[in-house]
C-alpha positions in Angstrom: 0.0 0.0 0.0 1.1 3.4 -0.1 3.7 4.8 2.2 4.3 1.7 3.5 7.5 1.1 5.3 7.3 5.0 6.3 7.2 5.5 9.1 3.9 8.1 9.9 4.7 12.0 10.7 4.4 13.0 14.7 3.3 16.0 16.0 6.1 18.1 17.2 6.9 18.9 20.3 4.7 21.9 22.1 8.0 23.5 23.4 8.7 22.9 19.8 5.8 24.9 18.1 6.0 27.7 20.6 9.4 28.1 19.9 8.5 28.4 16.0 5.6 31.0 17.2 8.0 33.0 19.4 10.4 32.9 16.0 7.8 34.1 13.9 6.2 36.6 16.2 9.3 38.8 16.0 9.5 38.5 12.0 5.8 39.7 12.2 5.8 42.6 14.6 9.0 44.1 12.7 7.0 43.9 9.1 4.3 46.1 10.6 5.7 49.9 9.9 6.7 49.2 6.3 3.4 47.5 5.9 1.0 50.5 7.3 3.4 53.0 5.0 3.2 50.9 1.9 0.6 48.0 1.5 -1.7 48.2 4.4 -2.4 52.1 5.7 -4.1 52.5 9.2 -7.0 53.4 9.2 -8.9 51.7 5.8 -9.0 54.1 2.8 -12.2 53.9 1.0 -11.9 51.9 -2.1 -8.3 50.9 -1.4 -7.5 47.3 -1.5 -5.6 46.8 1.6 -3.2 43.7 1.3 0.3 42.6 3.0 2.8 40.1 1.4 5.1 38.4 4.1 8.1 36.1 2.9 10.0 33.5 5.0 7.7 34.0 8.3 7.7 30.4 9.1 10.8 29.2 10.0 12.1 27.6 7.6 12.2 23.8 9.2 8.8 24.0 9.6 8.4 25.6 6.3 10.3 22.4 4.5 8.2 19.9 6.9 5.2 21.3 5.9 5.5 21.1 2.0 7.1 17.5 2.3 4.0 16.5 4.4 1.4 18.0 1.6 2.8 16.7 -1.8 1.6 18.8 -4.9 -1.4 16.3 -6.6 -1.5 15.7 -10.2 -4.6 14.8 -12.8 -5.0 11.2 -12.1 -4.6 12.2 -8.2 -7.6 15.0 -8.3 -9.8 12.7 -10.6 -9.4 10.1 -8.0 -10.3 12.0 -5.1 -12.9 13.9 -6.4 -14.6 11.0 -7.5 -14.2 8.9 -4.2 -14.8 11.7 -1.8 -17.8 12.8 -3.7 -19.3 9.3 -2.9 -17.6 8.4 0.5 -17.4 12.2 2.6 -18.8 14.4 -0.1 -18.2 17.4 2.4 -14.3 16.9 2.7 -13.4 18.1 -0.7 -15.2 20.5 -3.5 -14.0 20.1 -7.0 -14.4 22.5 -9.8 -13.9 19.7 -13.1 -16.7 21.3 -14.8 -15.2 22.8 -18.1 -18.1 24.8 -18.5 -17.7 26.7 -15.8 -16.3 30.2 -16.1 -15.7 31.1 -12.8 -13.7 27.9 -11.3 -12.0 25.2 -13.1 -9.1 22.6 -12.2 -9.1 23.7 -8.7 -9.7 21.7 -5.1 -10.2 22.6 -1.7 -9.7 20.0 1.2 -10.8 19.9 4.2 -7.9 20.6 6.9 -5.1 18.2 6.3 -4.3 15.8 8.8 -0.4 16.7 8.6 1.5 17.4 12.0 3.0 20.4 10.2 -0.6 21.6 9.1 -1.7 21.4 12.5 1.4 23.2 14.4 0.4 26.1 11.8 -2.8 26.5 12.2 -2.4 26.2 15.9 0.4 29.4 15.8 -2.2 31.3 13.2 -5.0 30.9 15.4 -3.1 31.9 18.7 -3.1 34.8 20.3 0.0 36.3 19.5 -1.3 36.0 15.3 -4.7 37.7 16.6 -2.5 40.2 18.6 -0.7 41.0 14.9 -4.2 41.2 13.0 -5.0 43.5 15.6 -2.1 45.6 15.1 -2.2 44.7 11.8 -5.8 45.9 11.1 -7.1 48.2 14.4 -9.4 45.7 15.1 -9.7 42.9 17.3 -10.2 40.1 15.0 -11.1 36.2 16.0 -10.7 32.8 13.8 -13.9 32.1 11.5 -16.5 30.1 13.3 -17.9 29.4 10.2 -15.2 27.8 9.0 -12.7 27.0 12.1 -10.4 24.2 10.7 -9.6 26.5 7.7 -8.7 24.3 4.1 -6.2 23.2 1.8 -6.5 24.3 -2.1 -4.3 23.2 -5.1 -4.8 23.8 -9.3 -3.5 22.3 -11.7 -3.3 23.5 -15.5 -5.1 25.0 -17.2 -6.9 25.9 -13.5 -8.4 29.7 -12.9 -10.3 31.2 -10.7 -12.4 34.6 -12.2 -12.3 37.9 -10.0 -14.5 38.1 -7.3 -15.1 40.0 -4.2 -15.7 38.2 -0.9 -19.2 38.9 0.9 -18.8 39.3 4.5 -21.5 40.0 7.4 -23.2 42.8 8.2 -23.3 44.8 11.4 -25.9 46.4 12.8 -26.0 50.3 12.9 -27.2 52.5 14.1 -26.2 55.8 11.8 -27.5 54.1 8.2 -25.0 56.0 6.0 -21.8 54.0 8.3 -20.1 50.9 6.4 -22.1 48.0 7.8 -20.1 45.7 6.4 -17.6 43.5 9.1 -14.4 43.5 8.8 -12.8 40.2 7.8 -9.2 39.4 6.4 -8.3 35.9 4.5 -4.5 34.4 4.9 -3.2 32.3 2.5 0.0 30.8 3.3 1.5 28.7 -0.1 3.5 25.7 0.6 5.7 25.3 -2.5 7.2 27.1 -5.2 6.0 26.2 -9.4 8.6 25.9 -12.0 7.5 28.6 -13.7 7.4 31.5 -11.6 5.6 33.6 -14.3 1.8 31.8 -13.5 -0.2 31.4 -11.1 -0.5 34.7 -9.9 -3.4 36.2 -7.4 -4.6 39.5 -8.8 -5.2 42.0 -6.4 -8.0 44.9 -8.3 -9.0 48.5 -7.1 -12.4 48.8 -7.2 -14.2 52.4 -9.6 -15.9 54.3 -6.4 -18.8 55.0 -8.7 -19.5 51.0 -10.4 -17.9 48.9 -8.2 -16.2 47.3 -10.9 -12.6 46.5 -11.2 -10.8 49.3 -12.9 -7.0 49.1 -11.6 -4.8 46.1 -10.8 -2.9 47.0 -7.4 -0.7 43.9 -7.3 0.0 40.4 -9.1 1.5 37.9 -6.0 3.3 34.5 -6.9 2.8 31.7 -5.6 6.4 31.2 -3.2 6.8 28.7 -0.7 6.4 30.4 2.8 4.7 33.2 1.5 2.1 34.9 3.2 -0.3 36.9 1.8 -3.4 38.3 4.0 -5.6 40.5 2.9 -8.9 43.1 4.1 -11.7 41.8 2.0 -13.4 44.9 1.9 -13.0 46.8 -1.2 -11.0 43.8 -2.8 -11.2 42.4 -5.7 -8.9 39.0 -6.3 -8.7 36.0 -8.1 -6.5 34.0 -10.6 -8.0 34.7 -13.6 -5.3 33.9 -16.2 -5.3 29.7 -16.3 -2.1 28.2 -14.6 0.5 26.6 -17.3 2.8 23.8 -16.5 2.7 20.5 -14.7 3.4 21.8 -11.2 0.0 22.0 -9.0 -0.6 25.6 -6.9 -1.5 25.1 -3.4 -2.0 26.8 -0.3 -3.6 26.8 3.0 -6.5 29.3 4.0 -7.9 30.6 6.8 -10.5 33.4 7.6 -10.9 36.3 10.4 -13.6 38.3 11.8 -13.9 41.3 13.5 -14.5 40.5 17.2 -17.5 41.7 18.6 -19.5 42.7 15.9 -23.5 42.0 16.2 -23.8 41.1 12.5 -26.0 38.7 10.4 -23.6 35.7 9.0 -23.5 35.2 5.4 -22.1 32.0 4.1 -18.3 33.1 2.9 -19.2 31.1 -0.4 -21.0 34.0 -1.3 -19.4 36.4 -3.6 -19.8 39.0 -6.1 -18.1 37.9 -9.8 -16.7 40.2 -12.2 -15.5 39.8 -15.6 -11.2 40.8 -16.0 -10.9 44.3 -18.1 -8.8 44.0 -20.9 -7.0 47.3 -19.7 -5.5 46.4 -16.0 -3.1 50.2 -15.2 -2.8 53.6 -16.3 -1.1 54.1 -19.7 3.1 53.8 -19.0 2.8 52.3 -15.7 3.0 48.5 -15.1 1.5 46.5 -12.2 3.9 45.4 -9.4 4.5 42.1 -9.1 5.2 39.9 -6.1 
């Protein structure tokens, strides 16, 4: 069978993982003034996708453990599973194989892999020294999704896309009807290994026109690195990979999602989301789009 004579991954040590936190912790807090100058301003500018790109903030053993213990897939892999766990746990994976499908296609999400690695990082991204760095990070006091607690796991393979789209969030209530109802929320994605080609795969980061809502400036195009962290405000974002990934190496990431703490608001489910077609023209004439 597979694996056998492997001996099965152990959960390090807890002396272990805080160590890694305390490690990581330091790299976070000195990120901040940089981030709040450049990427990220304090407080939220209207229409301004807020977004911070952190490189090498796992250390790097756990880094390495982690993308050993969550291989990329390939096509016979993803066929497999998605066809098995449709049948057998139809709520631990959700496939987008339908061709047809403008939005989504060639891309998985798992449910929380059971990987030591997986779980020493979540456990330091849900602790409170991360929500202490949100908070920083942000101004607000933010809390792990309830909705969806574990987090997930997502890969693509070529040709896989996934078409811009802005996240819906809940909505607070208020008591002054012209304030923002809307609750703040951030998504972190941390990638686990690098692709061959490090011109694909990108996630597009759009400014939003104040007057249609639709996407009128790209703000940032982010690779896919191993332990890269990219969170980002989903208010007033746009995102998504909307040119299809080329090559044979599979894109994957974990996710996880943050609320505002305290909020009274009415939960929406996070699937929900508002699509929009990519414009042809992405930046002001002379001026090209940063990458990442």
């Amino acid at each position: 069978p597979p694996g056998a004579g492997r001996p099965e991954p152990v959960d390090p040590p807890e002396p272990q993982v805080t160590a890694w936190a305390a490690e990581m912790r330091r790299g976070l807090w000195a990120s901040l003034p940089e981030l709040h100058a450049t990427t990220f301003p304090q407080p939220r500018v209207q229409g301004r996708p807020r977004f911070a790109v952190l490189d090498g903030m796992l250390p790097k053993e756990l880094a390495d453990r982690l993308a050993a213990e969550l291989p990329a897939v390939d096509l016979c892999d993803m066929l497999e599973k998605c066809s098995l766990e449709r049948r057998d746990a139809p709520h631990s994976f959700d496939c987008g194989l339908n061709p047809d499908n403008p939005r989504d296609f060639m891309r998985i999400s798992h449910a929380f892999p059971a990987s030591p690695s997986a779980h020493a990082v979540r456990k330091i991204l849900q602790s409170e020294m991360f929500m202490e760095f949100l908070h920083g990070l942000t101004g607000v006091r933010m809390r792990p999704s309830q909705e969806h607690p574990f987090g997930s796991h997502k890969q693509a393979l070529s040709p896989g896309h996934l078409a811009l789209h802005q996240d819906a969030s809940m909505f607070a209530k208020r008591s002054n009807p012209n304030q923002d109802r809307r609750v703040p929320r951030v998504n972190v994605l941390l990638y686990i290994g690098d692709l061959k080609d490090n011109t694909t795969g990108h996630l597009e980061i759009w400014g939003a026109d104040p007057e249609t809502g639709q996407p009128n400036e790209l703000v940032v195009s982010v690779a896919p690195r191993k332990n890269r962290l990219l969170l980002f405000d989903t208010i007033d974002n746009i995102h998504g990979m909307p040119w299809p990934l080329r090559g044979d190496d599979s894109r994957r990431h974990l996710q996880w999602y943050f609320h505002a703490v305290g909020e009274p608001g009415t939960p929406g489910p996070l699937a929900e989301t508002v699509h929009f077609d990519r414009p042809r023209a992405g930046w002001p004439a002379g001026r090209r789009p940063p990458l990442r």
